[in-house]
C-alpha positions in Angstrom: -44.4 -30.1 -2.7 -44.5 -32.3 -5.4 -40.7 -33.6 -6.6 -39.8 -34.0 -10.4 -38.3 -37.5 -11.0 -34.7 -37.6 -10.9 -33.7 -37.8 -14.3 -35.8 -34.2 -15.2 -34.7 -30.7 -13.9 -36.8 -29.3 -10.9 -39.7 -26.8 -12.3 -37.2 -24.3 -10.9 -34.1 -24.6 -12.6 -36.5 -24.7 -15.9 -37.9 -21.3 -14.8 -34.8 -19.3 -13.9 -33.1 -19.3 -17.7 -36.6 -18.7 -19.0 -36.9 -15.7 -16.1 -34.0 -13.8 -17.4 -34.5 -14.6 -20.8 -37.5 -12.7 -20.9 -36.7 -10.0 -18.6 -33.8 -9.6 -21.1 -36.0 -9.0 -23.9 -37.9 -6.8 -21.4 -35.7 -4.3 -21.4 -34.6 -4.5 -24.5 -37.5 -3.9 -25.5 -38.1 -0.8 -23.5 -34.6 0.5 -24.5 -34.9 0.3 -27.7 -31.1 -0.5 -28.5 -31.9 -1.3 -32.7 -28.4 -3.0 -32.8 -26.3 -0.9 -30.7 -25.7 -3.3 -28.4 -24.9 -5.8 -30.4 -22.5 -3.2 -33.0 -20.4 -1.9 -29.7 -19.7 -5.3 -28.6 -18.5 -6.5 -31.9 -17.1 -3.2 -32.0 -14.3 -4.6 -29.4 -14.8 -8.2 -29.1 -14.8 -10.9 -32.2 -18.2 -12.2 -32.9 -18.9 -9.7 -30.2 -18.4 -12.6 -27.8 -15.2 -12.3 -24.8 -13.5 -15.1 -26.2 -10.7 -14.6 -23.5 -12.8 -14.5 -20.8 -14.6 -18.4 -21.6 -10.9 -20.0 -22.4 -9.9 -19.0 -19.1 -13.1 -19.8 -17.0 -12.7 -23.4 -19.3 -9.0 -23.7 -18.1 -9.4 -23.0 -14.7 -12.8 -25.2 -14.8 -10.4 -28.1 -16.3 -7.5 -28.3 -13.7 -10.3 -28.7 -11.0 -11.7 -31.8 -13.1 -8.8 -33.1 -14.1 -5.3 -32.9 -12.4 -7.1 -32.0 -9.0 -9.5 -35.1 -10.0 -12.6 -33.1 -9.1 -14.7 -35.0 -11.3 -14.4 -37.9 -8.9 -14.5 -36.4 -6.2 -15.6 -33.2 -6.8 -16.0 -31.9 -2.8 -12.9 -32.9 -2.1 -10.4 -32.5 -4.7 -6.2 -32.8 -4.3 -4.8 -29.3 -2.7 -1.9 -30.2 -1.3 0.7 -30.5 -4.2 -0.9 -28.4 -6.1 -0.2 -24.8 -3.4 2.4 -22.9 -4.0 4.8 -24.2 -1.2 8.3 -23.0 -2.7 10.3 -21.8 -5.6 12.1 -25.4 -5.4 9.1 -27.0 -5.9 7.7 -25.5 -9.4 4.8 -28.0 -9.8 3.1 -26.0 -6.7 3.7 -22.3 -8.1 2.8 -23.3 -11.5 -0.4 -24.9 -11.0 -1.5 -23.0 -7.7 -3.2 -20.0 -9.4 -5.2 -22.3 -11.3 -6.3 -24.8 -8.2 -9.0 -25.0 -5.6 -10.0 -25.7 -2.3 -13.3 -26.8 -3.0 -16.8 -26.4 -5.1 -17.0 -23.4 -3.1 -13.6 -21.4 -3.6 -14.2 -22.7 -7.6 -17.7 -21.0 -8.1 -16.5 -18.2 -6.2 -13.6 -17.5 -8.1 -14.8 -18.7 -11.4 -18.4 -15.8 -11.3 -16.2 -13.3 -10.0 -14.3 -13.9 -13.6 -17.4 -14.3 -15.0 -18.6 -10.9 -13.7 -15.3 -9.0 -14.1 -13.3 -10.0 -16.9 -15.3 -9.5 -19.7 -15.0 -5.5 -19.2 -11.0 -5.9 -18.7 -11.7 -7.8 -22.0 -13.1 -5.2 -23.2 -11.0 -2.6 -22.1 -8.2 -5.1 -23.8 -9.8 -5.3 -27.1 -9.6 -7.7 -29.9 -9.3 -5.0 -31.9 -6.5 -2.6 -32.5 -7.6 1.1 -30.8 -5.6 3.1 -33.8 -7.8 3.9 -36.9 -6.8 2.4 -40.5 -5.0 -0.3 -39.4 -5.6 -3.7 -40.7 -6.1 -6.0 -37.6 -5.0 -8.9 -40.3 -1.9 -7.6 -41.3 -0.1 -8.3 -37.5 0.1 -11.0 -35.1 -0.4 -8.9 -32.1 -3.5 -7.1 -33.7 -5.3 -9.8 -34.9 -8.6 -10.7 -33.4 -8.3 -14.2 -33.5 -5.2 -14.5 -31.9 -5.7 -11.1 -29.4 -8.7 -13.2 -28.7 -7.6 -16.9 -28.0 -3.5 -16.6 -27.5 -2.7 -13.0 -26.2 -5.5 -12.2 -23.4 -5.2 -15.9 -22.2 -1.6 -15.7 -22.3 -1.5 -12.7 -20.0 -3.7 -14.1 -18.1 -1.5 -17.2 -17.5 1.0 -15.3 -17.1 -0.7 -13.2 -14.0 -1.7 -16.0 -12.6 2.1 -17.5 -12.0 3.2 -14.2 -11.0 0.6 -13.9 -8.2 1.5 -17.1 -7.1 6.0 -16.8 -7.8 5.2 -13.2 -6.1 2.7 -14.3 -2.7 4.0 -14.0 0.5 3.9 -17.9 1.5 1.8 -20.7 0.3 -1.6 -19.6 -1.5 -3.8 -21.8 -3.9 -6.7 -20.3 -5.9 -7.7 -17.8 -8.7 -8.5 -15.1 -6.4 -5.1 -13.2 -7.6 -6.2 -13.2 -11.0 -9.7 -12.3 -10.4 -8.4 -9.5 -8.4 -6.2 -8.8 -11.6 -9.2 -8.3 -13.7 -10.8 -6.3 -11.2 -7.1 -3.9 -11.2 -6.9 -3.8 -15.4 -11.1 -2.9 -15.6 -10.7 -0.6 -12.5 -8.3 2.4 -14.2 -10.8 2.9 -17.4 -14.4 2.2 -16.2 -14.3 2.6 -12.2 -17.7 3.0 -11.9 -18.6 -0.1 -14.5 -16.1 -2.1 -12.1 -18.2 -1.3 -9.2 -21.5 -2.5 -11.0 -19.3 -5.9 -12.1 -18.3 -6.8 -8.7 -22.0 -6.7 -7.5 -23.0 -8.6 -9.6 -20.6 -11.4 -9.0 -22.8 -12.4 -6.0 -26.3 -12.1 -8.0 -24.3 -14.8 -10.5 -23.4 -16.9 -7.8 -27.1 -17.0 -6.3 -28.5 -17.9 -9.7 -25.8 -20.6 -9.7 -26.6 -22.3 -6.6 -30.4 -21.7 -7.4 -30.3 -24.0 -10.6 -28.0 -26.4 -8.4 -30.3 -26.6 -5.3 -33.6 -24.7 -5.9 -34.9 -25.7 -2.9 -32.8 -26.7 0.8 -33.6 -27.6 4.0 -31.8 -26.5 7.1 -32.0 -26.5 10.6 -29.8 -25.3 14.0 -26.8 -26.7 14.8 -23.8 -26.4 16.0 -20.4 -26.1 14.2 -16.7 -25.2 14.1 -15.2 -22.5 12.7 -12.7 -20.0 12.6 -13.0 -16.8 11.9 -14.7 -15.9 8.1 -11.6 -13.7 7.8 -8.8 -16.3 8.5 -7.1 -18.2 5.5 -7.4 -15.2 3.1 -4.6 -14.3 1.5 -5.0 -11.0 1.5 -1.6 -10.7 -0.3 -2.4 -12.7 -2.7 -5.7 -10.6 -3.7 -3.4 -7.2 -3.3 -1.2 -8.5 -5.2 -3.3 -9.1 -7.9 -4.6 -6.1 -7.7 -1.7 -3.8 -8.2 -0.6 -5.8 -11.0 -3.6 -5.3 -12.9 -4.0 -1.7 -12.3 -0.4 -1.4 -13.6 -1.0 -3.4 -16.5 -4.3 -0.9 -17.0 -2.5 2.2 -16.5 0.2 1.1 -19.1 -2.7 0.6 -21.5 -4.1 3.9 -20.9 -0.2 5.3 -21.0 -0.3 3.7 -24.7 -3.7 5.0 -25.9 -3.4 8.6 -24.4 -6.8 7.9 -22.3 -8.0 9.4 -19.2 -10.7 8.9 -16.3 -11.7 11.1 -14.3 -9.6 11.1 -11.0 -13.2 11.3 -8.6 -14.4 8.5 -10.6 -11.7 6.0 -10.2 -10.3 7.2 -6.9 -14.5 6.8 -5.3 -14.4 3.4 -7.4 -11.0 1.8 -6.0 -12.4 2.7 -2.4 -15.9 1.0 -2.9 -14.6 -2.1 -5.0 -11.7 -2.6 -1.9 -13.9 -2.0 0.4 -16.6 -4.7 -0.7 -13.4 -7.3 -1.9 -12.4 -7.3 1.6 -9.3 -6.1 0.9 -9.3 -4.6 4.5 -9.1 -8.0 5.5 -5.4 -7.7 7.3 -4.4 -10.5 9.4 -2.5 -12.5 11.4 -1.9 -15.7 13.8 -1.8 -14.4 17.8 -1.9 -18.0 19.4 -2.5 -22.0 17.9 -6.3 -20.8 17.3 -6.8 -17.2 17.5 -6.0 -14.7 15.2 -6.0 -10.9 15.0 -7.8 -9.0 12.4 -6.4 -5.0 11.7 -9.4 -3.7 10.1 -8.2 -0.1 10.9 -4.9 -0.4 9.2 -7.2 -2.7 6.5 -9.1 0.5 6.2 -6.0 2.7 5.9 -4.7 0.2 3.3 -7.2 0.5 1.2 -7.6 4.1 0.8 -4.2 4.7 0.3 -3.9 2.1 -2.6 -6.9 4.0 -4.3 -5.0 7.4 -3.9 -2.1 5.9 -5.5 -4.2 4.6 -8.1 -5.8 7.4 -8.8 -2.6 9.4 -9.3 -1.2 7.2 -11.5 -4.0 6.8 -13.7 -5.2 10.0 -14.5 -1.3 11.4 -15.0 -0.2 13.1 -17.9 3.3 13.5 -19.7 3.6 17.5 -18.3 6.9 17.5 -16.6 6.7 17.6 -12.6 10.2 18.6 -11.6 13.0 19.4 -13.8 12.7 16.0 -16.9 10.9 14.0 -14.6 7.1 13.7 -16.0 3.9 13.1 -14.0 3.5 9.7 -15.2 6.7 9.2 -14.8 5.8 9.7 -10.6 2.5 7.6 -11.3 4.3 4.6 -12.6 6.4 4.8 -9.4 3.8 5.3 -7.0 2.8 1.7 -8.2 5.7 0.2 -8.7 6.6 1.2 -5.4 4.4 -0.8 -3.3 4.8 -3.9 -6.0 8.3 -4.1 -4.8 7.7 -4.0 -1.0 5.9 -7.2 -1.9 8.4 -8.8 -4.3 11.0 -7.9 -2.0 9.2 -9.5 0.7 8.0 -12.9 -1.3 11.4 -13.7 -2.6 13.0 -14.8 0.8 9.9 -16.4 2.1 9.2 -18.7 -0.7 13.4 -19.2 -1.4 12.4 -20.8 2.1 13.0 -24.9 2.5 11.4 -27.7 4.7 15.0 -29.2 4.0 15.7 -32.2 7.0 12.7 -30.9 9.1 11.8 -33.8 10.9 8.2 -34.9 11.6 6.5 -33.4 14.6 5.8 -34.9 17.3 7.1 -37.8 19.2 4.4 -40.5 17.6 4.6 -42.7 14.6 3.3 -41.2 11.0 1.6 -42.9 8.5 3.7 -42.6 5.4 2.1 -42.3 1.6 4.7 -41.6 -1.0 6.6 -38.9 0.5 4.5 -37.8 2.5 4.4 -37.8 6.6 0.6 -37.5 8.3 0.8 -37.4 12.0 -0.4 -35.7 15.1 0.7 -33.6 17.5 0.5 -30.5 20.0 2.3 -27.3 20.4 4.8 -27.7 17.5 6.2 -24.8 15.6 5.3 -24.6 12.2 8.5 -24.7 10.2 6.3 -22.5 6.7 5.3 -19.7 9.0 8.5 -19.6 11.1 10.7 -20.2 8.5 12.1 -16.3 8.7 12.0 -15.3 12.6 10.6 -12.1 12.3 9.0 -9.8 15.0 7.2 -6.4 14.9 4.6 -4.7 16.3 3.8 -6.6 18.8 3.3 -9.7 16.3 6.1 -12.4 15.5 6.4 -15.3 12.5 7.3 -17.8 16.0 4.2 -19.9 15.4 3.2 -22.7 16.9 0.3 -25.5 15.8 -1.7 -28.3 17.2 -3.4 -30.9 14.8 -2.7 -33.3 11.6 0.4 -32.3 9.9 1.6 -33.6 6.3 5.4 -33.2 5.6 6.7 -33.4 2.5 10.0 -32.9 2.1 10.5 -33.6 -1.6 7.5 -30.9 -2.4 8.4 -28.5 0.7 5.5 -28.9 2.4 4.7 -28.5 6.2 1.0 -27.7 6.9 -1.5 -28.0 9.6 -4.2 -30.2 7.6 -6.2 -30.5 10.0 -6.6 -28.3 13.4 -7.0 -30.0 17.0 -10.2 -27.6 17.2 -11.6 -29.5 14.4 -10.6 -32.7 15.4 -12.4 -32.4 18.7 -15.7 -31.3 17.0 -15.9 -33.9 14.3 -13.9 -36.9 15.9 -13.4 -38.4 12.8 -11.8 -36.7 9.1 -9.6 -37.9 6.3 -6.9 -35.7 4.5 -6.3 -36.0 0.9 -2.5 -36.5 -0.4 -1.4 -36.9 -3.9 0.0 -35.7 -7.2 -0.6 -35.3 -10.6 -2.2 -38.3 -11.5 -3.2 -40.0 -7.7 -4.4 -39.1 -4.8 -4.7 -41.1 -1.4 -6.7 -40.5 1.7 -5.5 -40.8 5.2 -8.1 -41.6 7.7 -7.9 -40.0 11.6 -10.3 -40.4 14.4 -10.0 -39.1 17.7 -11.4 -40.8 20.8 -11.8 -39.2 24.5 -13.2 -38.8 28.1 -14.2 -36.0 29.3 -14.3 -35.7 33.6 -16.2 -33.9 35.2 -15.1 -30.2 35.9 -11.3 -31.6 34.4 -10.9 -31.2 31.1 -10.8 -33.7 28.5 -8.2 -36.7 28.7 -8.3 -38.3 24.4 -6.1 -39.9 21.8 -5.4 -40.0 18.1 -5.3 -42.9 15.2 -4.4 -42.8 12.0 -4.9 -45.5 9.0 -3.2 -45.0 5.7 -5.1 -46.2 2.3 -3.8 -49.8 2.3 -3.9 -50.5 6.2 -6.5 -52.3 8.2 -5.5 -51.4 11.3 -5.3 -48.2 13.1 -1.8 -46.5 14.2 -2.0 -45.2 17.3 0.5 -41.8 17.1 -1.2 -39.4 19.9 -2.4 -39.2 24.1 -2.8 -36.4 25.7 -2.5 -35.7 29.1 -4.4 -36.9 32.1 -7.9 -35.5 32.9 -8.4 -35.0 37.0 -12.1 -34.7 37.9 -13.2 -31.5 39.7 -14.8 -33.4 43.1 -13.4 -35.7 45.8 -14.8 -38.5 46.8 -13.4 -39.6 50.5 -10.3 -37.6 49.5 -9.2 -39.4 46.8 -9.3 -37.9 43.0 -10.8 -39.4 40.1 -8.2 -39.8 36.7 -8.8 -40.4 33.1 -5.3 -41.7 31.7 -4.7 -42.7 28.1 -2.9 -45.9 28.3 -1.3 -47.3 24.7 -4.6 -46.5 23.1 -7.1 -48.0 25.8 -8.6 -45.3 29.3 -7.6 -45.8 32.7 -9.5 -44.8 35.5 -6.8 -43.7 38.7 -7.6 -42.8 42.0 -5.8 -40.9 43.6 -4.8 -39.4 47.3 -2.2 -36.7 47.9 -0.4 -37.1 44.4 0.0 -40.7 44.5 -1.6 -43.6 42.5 -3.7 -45.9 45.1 -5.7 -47.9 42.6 -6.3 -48.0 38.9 -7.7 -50.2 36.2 -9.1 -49.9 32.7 -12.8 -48.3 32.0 -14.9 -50.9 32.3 -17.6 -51.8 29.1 -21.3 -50.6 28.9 -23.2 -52.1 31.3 -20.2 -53.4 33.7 -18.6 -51.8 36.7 -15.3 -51.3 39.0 -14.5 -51.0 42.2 -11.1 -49.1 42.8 -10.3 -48.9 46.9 -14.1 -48.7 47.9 -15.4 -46.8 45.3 -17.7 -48.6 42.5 -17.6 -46.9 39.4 -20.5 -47.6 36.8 -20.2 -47.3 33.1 -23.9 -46.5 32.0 -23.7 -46.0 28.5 -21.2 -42.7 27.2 -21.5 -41.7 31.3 -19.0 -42.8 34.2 -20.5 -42.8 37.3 -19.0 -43.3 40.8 -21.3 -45.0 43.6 -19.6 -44.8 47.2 -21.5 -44.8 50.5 -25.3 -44.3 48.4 -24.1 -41.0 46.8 -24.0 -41.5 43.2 -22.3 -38.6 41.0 -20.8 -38.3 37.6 -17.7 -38.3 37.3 -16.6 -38.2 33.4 -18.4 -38.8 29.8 -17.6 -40.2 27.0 -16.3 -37.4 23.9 -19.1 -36.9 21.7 -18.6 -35.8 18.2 -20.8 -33.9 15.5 
């Protein structure tokens, strides 16, 4: 295949704009709109363009560049301040419905918006519903500033509750997008249903005019589950708050949709948002997914949807009205989780020490170490236990303290660690950002398990700070009844023979190329492999960790 020189687009990403440009004109074409298009979008948006909609994606789009200094660095911006950690720490909760993981959380995210929040744009209006009224004449009606103050405004303004009202820390736009998805939802269901599609054709054209050709091959990699890390209540939240917002609009204007519509729209769009998605930690790295209850969840939010959408003001029982019951059938559920996010995030690092028993590398305020089997103080900061489940957590990997910006957090996990051997976690704040650098080192015996250690280096130190060992690794075979040992020793390997418990010669691994002899028994370091020679049987006894 012949390459275009760097400095001019790929014959691809030339292609793909001129592709839907003319199958745009296509069907228009063949549809024959003469203007109608054009007249019903101006009809509710000014210029007929969703003004709302691009201020937001431009916002969002700018706290990735700038105060989580993507455009550096923009595969690894700053996450850690900028989560929603606590109420005592508003810097996280403000800026947390705005920030990102990564390029990848961003785009998915930002063409979800893209998809979405045009039609709860539309829905919204930038012009006054009621006939004969001057859109001029008020602040709240007029276009300009229904346009480029009002819908952004609310849409700030969701954004900080998803993140003041989430159960725990959460970072990302997801609540918001789910928002848009709720306020579109209760007036075109249906339309909703075709928006949320196409998120995902967006976000293939995106990555087409990024990379219109890759290359890939096997390999292996590390992973959890695609399901852990979303925050479900985050994206329920969200949800719920939009629909109410949409209902109260619909309240206002005296519309309705029809109940089959929007209850067979909540259930398809839930469904396909993974909204299912329930759940929860069951060990340091496994986790429990309840995609029955998930299931049940969903369904039962579209019923109450439903019901509260397509209400009217005929009384139910005695002066209480149907949308009276409607508005409470959301508000309902909207207070389990308010009631349920106020004492989690009211919740405090305060003097939690740093885990573990080894030194930490320290970077303004904040504490990067490693250890094993700790409990992590964010999920068990309320002990609560049900169902068989509990909040008592415990975690193995990098951990960054902050106590001045509450955070405790498992940065890295020991899974991780053990399949890369080397990573780097990125601290900061508004306006820096520092990298710590770990790397794990390790023997593996033979049939024993795996005996390593742990360094860290801050971002002004040349040397490494040795903060972890693990436990000995005991080789599977005997040789002449004695047991082969890997033991971490201050940052260097021992090799240990042993017989009936007790030590009867050691010393240190010896070098590539060089050998030991411990009580009879040579042992021969051939490159990554440790092999002992004792009366002409040679066998393997451990290897060197290798890393990907």
């Amino acid at each position: 295949m012949v390459q275009s020189p760097p400095w001019l687009p790929a014959p691809e990403q030339v292609a793909i704009p001129l592709a839907l440009l003319v199958s745009l004109a296509l069907v228009r074409r063949l549809d024959g709109p003469d203007g109608r298009w054009g007249r019903r979008l101006r009809s509710r948006f000014l210029l007929g363009v969703p003004w709302g909609t691009l201020v937001s994606v431009l916002g969002v789009l700018a706290v990735y560049l700038f105060v989580q200094q993507g455009w550096g660095n923009w595969r690894n911006p700053v996450t850690l301040p900028f989560s929603s950690w606590s109420y005592l720490y508003p810097v996280g909760w403000l800026l947390s419905p705005f920030s990102h993981t990564g390029p990848g959380h961003l785009v998915g995210n930002l063409t979800t918006t893209l998809a979405v929040a045009p039609l709860a744009e539309y829905f919204f209006g930038h012009f006054p519903s009621e006939r004969g009224e001057n859109p001029l004449f008020s602040r709240t009606s007029n276009p300009w500033v229904r346009a480029f103050v009002v819908f952004p405004a609310g849409v700030a303004l969701v954004g900080v509750a998803t993140s003041v009202f989430a159960w725990g820390p959460i970072i990302g736009f997801s609540g918001v997008a789910f928002a848009f998805v709720g306020f579109a939802l209760v007036r075109y269901p249906l339309m909703t249903v075709v928006a949320v599609s196409a998120q995902g054709a967006i976000r293939t054209v995106y990555h087409a005019m990024r990379d219109p050709v890759i290359q890939g091959q096997a390999s292996r990699n590390f992973g959890n589950p695609w399901w852990f890390g979303i925050a479900v209540q985050g994206h329920a939240l969200g949800l719920v708050l939009g629909v109410l917002l949409g209902v109260v609009v619909l309240y206002r204007r005296r519309e309705r949709v029809g109940a089959l519509r929007l209850w067979t729209g909540a259930v398809v769009v839930g469904m396909s948002m993974t909204l299912w998605a329930l759940w929860w930690y069951r060990g340091e790295s496994t986790y429990v997914l309840y995609r029955g209850l998930g299931v049940l969840f969903v369904v039962t939010l579209a019923g109450l949807t439903t019901v509260a959408a397509t209400a009217d003001r005929r009384p139910l029982f005695g002066d209480v009205s149907r949308q009276q019951v409607g508005l409470l059938a959301l508000l309902l559920p909207l207070a389990i989780m308010v009631g349920v996010a106020i004492p989690v995030n009211l919740t405090t690092v305060g003097d939690a020490s740093v885990p573990g028993g080894g030194p930490a590398i320290e970077v303004q305020g904040y504490n990067v170490t490693y250890a094993e089997s700790v409990q992590n103080q964010k999920v068990s900061a309320i002990d609560v236990s049900m169902f068989g489940e509990t909040t008592d957590v415990t975690t193995s990997g990098v951990i960054v303290v902050n106590e001045d910006r509450e955070i405790w957090t498992q940065a890295v996990s020991k899974g991780r660690l053990a399949f890369r051997g080397r990573t780097s976690v990125r601290v900061g704040g508004v306006g820096w950002a520092a990298d710590v650098q770990v790397k794990r080192e390790g023997w593996s015996a033979l049939g024993g398990g795996t005996a390593y250690q742990v360094w860290l280096r801050g971002p002004d130190d040349d040397e490494w700070t040795h903060t972890f060992a693990s436990e000995p690794a005991v080789a599977g075979p005997t040789l002449a009844n004695r047991s082969v040992a890997i033991v971490p020793n201050e940052g260097e390997f021992d090799l240990h023979l042993t017989r009936n418990n007790s030590t009867v010669a050691d010393a240190p691994i010896p070098p590539k190329g060089e050998s030991v002899t411990l009580d009879g028994i040579r042992f021969e370091r051939n490159g990554r492999k440790l092999v002992a020679v004792y009366d002409g049987t040679r066998i393997q006894v451990a290897a060197r960790e290798a890393y990907n």
